[in-house]
C-alpha positions as CSV (number, residue, x, y, z in Angstrom):
1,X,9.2,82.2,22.2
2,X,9.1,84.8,24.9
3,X,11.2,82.4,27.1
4,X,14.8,83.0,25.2
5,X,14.0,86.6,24.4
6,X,14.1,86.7,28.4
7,X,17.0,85.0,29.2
8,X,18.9,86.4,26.1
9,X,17.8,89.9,27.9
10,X,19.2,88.7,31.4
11,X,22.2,87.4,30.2
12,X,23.3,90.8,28.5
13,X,22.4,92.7,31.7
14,X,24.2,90.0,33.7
15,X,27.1,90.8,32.1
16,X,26.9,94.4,31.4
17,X,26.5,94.8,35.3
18,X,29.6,92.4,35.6
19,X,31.9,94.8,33.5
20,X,30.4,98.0,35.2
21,X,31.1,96.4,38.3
22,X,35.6,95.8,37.6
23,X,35.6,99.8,36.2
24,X,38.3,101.5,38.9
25,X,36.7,104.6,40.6
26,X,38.1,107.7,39.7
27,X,38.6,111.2,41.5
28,X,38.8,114.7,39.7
29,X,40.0,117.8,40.7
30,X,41.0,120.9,39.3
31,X,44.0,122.4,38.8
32,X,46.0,125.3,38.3
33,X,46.8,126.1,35.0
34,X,50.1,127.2,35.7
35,X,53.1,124.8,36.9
36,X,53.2,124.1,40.0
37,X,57.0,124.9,41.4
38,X,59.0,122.5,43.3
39,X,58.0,123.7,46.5
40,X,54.6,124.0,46.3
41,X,55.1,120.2,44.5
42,X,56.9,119.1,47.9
43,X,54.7,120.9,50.6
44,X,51.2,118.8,48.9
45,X,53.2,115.6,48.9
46,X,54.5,116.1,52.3
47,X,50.4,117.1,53.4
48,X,49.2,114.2,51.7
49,X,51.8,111.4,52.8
50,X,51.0,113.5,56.4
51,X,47.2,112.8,56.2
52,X,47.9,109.7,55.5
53,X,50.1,108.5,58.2
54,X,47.5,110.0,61.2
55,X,45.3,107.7,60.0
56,X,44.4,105.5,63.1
57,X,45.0,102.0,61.4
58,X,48.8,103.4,60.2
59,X,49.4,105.4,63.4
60,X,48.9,102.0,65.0
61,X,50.6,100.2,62.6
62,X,54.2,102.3,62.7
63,X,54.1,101.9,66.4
64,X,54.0,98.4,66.9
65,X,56.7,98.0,64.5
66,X,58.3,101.1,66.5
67,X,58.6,104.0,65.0
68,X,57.9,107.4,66.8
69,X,56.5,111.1,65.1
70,X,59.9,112.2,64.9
71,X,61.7,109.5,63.5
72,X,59.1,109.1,60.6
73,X,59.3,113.3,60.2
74,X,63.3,112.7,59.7
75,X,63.0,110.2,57.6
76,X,60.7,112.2,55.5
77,X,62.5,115.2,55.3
78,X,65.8,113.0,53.8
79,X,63.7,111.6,50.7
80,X,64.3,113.3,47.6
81,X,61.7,115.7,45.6
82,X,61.3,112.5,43.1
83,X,61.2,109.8,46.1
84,X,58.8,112.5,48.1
85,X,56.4,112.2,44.6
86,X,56.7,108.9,44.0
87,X,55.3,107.9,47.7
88,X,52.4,110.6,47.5
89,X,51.3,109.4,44.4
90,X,51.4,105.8,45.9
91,X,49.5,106.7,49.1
92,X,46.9,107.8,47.1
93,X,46.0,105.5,44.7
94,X,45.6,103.1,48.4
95,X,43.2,105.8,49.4
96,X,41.6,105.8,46.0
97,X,41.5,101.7,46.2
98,X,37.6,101.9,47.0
99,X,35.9,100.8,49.8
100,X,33.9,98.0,48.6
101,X,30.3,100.1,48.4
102,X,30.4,99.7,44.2
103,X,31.1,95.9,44.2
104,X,28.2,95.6,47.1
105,X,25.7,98.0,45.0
106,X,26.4,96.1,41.8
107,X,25.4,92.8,43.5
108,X,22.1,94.3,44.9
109,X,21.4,95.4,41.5
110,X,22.2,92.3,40.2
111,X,20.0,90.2,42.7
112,X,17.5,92.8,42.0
113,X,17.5,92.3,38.4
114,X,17.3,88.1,38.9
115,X,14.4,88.5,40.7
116,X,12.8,90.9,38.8
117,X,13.1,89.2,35.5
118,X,12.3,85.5,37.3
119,X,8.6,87.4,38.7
120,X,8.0,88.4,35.1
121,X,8.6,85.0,33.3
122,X,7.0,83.2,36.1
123,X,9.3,81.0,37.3
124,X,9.7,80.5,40.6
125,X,12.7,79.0,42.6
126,X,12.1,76.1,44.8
127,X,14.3,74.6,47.5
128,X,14.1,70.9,47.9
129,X,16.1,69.4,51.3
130,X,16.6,65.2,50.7
């Protein structure tokens, strides 16, 4: 009788630690209260698409395809307010993607959790080789 209350048990935590696993990670900040004016707007984007670009993997990236500082910084300066937004906001939702730790923390639990709940209904795991 204990048996399925057990595996009941570690299927429900098998899957609740499956969908915790797939929720995005999320940033916070705050903000002014007051709206922000177009300037102000285009000098973040232009620090944040920046910050992005000196990164060493896209530094190294833009110049094997060939593209020098200054020809990226002219290019820049012809996008539009809109366009400028539109890229930040798309450079950082690649910085936001996450760097894996969450998916490899999930799996330790979950390992954690098989082997817990295995030592306390006594089974044990046995590998056979033919």
């Amino acid at each position: 009788m204990r048996i399925p209350f057990f595996r009941g048990i570690s299927l429900y935590l098998v899957l609740a630690m499956a969908l915790l696993s797939v929720v995005p990670r999320v940033d916070a900040s705050m903000v002014e209260s007051g709206f922000m004016n177009i300037t102000d707007q285009r000098n973040n984007d232009l620090q944040s698409i920046q910050r992005f670009l000196e990164s060493r993997i896209v530094s190294e990236r833009l110049k094997a395809l060939g593209y020098d500082r200054e020809e990226i910084r002219e290019r820049l300066s012809q996008l539009s307010d809109e366009e400028l937004h539109q890229f930040a906001s798309s450079v950082d939702q690649l910085r936001t993607a996450g760097d894996g730790l969450g998916v490899v923390v999930t799996l330790l639990v979950i390992a954690i959790l098989v082997v817990l709940l295995l030592q306390l209904t006594g089974h044990r795991v046995v590998v056979v080789e033919d």
